[in-house]
N, C-alpha and C positions, 0 to 999 in steps of 0.2 A: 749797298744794302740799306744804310742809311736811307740818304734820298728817295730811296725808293716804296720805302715806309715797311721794312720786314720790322717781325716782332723781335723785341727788345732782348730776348732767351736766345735768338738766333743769331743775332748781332754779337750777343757777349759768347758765344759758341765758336764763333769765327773768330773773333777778336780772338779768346781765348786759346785758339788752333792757331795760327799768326804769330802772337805770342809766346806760345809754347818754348820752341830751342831757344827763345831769350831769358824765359824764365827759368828753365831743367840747367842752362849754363851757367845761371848766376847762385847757384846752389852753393857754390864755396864762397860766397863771398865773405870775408870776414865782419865786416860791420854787419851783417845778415845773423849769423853765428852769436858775435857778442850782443845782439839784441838780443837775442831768443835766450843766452845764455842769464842776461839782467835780467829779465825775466821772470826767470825759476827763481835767483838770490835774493832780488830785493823783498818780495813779500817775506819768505826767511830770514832776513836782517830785522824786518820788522818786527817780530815775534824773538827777538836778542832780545835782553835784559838791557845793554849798551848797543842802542840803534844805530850812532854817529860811527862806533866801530866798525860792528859787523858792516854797514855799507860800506865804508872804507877800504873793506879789506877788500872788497870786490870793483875798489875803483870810482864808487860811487860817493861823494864828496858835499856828502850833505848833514847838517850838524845837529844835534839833538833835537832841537826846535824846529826845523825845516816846516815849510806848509809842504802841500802836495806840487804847488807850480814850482818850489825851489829844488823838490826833492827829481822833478819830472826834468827839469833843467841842469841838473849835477847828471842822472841818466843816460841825457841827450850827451853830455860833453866825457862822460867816460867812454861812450861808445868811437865820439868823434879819436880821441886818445889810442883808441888799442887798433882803432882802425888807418890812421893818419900815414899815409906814403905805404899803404902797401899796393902790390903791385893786381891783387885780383880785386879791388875794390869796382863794385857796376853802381848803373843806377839803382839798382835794386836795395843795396846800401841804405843809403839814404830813404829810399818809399819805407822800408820797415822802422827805420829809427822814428821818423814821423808816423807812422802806425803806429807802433808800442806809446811815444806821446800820448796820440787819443786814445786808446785803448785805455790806458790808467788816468788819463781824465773824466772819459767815462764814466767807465766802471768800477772807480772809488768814488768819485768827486759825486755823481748819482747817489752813492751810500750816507756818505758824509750829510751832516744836519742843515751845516753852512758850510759851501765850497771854500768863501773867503773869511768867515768868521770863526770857523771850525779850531780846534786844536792840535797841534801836533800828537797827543794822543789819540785823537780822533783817526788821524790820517794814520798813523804806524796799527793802529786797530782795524781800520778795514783794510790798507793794505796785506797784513798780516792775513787774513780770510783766503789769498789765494794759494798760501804755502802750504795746498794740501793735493790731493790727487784731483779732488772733484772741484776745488776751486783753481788750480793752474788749469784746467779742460775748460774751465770757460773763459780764462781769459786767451788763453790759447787761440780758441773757434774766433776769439771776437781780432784778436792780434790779423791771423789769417787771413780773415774774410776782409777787413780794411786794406791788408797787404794786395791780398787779390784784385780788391778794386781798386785801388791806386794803381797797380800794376795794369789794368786794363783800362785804366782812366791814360797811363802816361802814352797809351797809342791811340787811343779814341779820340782822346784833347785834338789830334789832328784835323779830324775827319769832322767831328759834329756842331763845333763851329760856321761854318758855312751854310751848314743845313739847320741854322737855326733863325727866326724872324718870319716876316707877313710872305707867305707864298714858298714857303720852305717846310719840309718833313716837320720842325717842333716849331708852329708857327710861335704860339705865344710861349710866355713865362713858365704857364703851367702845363705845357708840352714836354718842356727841356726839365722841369723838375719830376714830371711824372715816368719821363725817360731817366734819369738819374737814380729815381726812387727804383724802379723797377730794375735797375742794372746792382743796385747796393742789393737786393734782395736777392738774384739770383747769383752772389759770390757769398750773401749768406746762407744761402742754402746749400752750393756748393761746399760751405767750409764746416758744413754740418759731422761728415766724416771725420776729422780733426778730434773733436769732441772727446769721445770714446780713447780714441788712441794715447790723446795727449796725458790725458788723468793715469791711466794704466804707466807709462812710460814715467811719469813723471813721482809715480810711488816707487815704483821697482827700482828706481835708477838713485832716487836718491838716498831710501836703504840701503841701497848694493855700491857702497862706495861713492856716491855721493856724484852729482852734477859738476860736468869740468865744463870748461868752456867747447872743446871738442865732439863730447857727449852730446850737447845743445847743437853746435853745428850738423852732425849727424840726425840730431832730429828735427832741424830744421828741414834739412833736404826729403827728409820720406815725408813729412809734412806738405813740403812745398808738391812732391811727385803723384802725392795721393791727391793734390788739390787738381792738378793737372790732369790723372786720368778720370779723378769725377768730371771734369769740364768735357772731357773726351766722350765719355760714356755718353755726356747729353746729348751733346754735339751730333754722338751717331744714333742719337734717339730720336731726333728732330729732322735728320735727312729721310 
């Protein structure tokens, strides 16, 4: 489909179909789980009185002063920690722990005055903005939709390679970036669904006894199943 020059919506459709029993099977993964679960905590450790603690207590091993790259680097290595020698770990693992990465470089580092000049109050103040219903829904959607595309990036990398250069489907530079562009935007739109649910889930759950690591796994997977049958739904809107 590549080579053959189908539209970019059609390509991530199929991709996406293809993909599917790899992505519905990796639903338990644990490093999957504890990311979605760091997540929900960190912005709530941020909004502690004792930040170094409250992270702590969740694994996350960053000291009162922390920047954002230190704080995003203790995140990465808690997760590597609760996840290490078990036995359902995929790749899928891994694409979201570097998800969640950019997603909170993002969408703090964006907020923040100066990414590298900033203050550790600075960074525990905008992190702290997503410890609410309407603020985990977007970082959620934004978590999501890079999981998404990473996740269609890790089978596509195969294929669009070859079909890239002088006399190929993306001849030039701005071929392969406007096919990229076009592929990030239709997993963000895909992960539009997310939005809604994630904010809802994520006020009731954590009045009603509070966000376990389990809880987060659970909603990682209807997260992950809703992102799957939006894909589906296009998929049989475009045949």
């Amino acid at each position: 489909m590549v080579a053959a020059g189908a539209d970019v919506e059609e390509i991530a459709s199929a991709s996406a179909g293809a993909a599917e029993d790899a992505l519905l099977a990796a639903r338990g993964d644990p490093a999957l789980s504890h990311v979605v679960w760091l997540l929900t905590q960190l912005p709530l450790a941020a909004r502690a009185m004792d930040f170094e603690a409250a992270a702590g207590s969740v694994g996350i091993k960053a000291g009162t002063n922390a920047s954002l790259m230190e704080i995003i680097t203790a995140f990465g290595e808690a997760v590597d920690r609760a996840a290490a020698d078990h036995p359902r770990r995929t790749d899928l693992g891994e694409l979201a722990r570097n998800a969640a990465a950019e997603s909170l470089t993002s969408l703090v580092g964006n907020r923040l005055p100066n990414l590298f000049g900033s203050t550790a109050s600075d960074v525990r103040l905008e992190l702290g903005k997503f410890a609410s219903g309407d603020g985990f829904a977007i970082l959620a959607r934004d978590f999501f939709a890079r999981l998404a595309r990473k996740h269609l990036d890790y089978y596509l990398s195969r294929t669009v390679p070859p079909n890239v250069g002088p006399g190929h489907r993306l001849a030039t530079t701005r071929d392969h970036a406007d096919f990229n562009a076009a592929l990030e935007l239709y997993c963000r739109e895909a992960s539009r669904i997310i939005q809604d649910f994630a904010g809802g889930w994520f006020g009731k759950t954590h009045f009603s006894g509070g966000i376990t690591p389990e809880k987060a796994g659970r909603f990682a997977a209807i997260a992950l199943k809703k992102i799957s049958a939006e894909m589906m739904r296009r998929r049989e809107d475009d045949a």
